[in-house]
Backbone bond lengths (Angstrom), bond angles and torsions (degrees), N, CA, C in turn:
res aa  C-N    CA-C-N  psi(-1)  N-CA   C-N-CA  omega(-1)  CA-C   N-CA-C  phi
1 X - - - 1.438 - - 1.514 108.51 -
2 X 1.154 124.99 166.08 1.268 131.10 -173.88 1.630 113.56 -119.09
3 X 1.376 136.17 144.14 1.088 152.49 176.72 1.497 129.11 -146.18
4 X 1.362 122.37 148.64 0.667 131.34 165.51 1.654 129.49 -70.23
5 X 1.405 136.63 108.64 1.725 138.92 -155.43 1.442 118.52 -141.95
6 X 1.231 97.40 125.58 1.844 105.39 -175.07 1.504 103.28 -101.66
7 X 1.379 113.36 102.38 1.597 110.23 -165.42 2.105 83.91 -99.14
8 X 1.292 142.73 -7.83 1.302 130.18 -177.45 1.502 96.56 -139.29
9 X 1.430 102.03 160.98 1.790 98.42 179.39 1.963 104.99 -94.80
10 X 1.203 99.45 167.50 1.752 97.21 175.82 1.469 91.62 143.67
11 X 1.213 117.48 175.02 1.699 134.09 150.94 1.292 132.42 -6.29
12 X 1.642 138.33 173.97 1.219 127.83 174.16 1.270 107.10 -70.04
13 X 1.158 150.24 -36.57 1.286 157.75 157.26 1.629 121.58 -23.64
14 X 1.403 115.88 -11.09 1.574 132.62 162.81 1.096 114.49 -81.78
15 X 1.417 129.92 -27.71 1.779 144.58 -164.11 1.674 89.91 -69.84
16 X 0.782 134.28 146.84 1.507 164.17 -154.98 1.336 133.43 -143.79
17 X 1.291 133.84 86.24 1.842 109.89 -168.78 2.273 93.35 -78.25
18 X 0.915 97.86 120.63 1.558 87.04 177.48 2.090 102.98 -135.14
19 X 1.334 105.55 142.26 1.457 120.53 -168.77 1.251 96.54 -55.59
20 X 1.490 150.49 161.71 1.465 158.29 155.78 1.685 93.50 -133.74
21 X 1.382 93.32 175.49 1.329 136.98 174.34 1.950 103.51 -68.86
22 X 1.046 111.68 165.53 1.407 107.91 -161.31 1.732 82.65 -112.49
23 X 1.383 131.86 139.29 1.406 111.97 -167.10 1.465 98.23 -86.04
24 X 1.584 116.30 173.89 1.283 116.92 -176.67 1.502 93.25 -127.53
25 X 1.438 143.86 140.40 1.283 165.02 160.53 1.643 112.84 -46.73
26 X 1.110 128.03 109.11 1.322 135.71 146.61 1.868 110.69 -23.35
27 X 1.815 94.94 -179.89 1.348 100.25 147.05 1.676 130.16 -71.69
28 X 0.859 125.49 130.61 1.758 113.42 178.28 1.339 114.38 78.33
29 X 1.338 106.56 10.38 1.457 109.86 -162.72 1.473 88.97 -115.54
30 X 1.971 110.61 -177.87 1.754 118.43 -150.75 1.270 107.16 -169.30
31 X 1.224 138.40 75.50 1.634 138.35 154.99 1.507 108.26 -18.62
32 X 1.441 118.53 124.14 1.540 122.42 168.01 1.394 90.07 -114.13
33 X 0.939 111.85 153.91 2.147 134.12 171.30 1.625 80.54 -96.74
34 X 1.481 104.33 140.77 1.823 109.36 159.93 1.462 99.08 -128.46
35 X 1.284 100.40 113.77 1.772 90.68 166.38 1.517 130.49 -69.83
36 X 1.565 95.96 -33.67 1.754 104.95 179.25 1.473 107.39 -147.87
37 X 1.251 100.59 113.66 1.929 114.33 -179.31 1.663 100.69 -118.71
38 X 1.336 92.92 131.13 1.630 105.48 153.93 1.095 126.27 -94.66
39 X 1.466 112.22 170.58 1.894 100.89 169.17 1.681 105.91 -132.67
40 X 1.231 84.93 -170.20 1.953 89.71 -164.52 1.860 93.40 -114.20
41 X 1.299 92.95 -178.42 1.970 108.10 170.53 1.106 104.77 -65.80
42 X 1.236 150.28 -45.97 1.327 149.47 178.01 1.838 93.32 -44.99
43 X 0.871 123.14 -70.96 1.447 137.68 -170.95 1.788 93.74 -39.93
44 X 1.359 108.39 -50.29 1.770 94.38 177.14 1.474 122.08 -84.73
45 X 1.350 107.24 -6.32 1.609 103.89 -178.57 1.639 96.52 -76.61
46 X 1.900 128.36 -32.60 0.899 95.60 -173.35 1.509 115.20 -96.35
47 X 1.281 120.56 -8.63 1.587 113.02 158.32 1.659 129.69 -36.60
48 X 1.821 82.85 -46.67 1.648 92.97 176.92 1.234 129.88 -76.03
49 X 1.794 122.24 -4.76 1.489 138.37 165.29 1.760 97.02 92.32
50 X 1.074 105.73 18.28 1.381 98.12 -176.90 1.940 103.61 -94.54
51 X 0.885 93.60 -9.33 1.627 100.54 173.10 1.559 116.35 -145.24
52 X 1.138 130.82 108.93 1.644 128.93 -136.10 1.605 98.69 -87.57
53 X 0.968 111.75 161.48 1.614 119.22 162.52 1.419 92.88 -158.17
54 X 1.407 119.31 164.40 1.727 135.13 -160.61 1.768 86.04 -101.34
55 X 1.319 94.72 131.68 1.718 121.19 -178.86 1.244 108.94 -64.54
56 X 1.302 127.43 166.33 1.674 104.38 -70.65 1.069 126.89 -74.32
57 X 1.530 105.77 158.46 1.508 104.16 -178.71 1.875 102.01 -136.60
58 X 1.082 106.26 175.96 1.697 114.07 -157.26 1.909 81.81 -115.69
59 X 1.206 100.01 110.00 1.808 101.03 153.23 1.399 118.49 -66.62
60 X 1.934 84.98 147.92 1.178 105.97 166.06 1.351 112.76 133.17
61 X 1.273 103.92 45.06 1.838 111.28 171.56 0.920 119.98 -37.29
């Protein structure tokens, strides 16, 4: 599957479409398909390193 991944902090120019793993479901747990997700400001504070999350990670809190 494909995603969008900020493996460094900086600008839109860090965003990445890069291939992943197709996820696999827990117990109790449920794969959704999203065709079209947005994201919020939170989502750019942490692109911009101004609020950390461990590299990389896929926006869209």
């Amino acid at each position: 599957m494909r995603a969008i991944q900020v493996s460094e902090v900086g600008g839109p120019g860090v965003l990445r479409l890069v291939d992943i793993d197709q996820p696999r479901p827990g117990p109790g747990q449920a794969v959704v398909e999203v065709a079209a997700s947005g994201v919020n400001f939170l989502d750019v504070y942490h692109r911009q390193g101004r609020y950390t999350l461990p590299l990389p990670f896929t926006p869209g809190t």
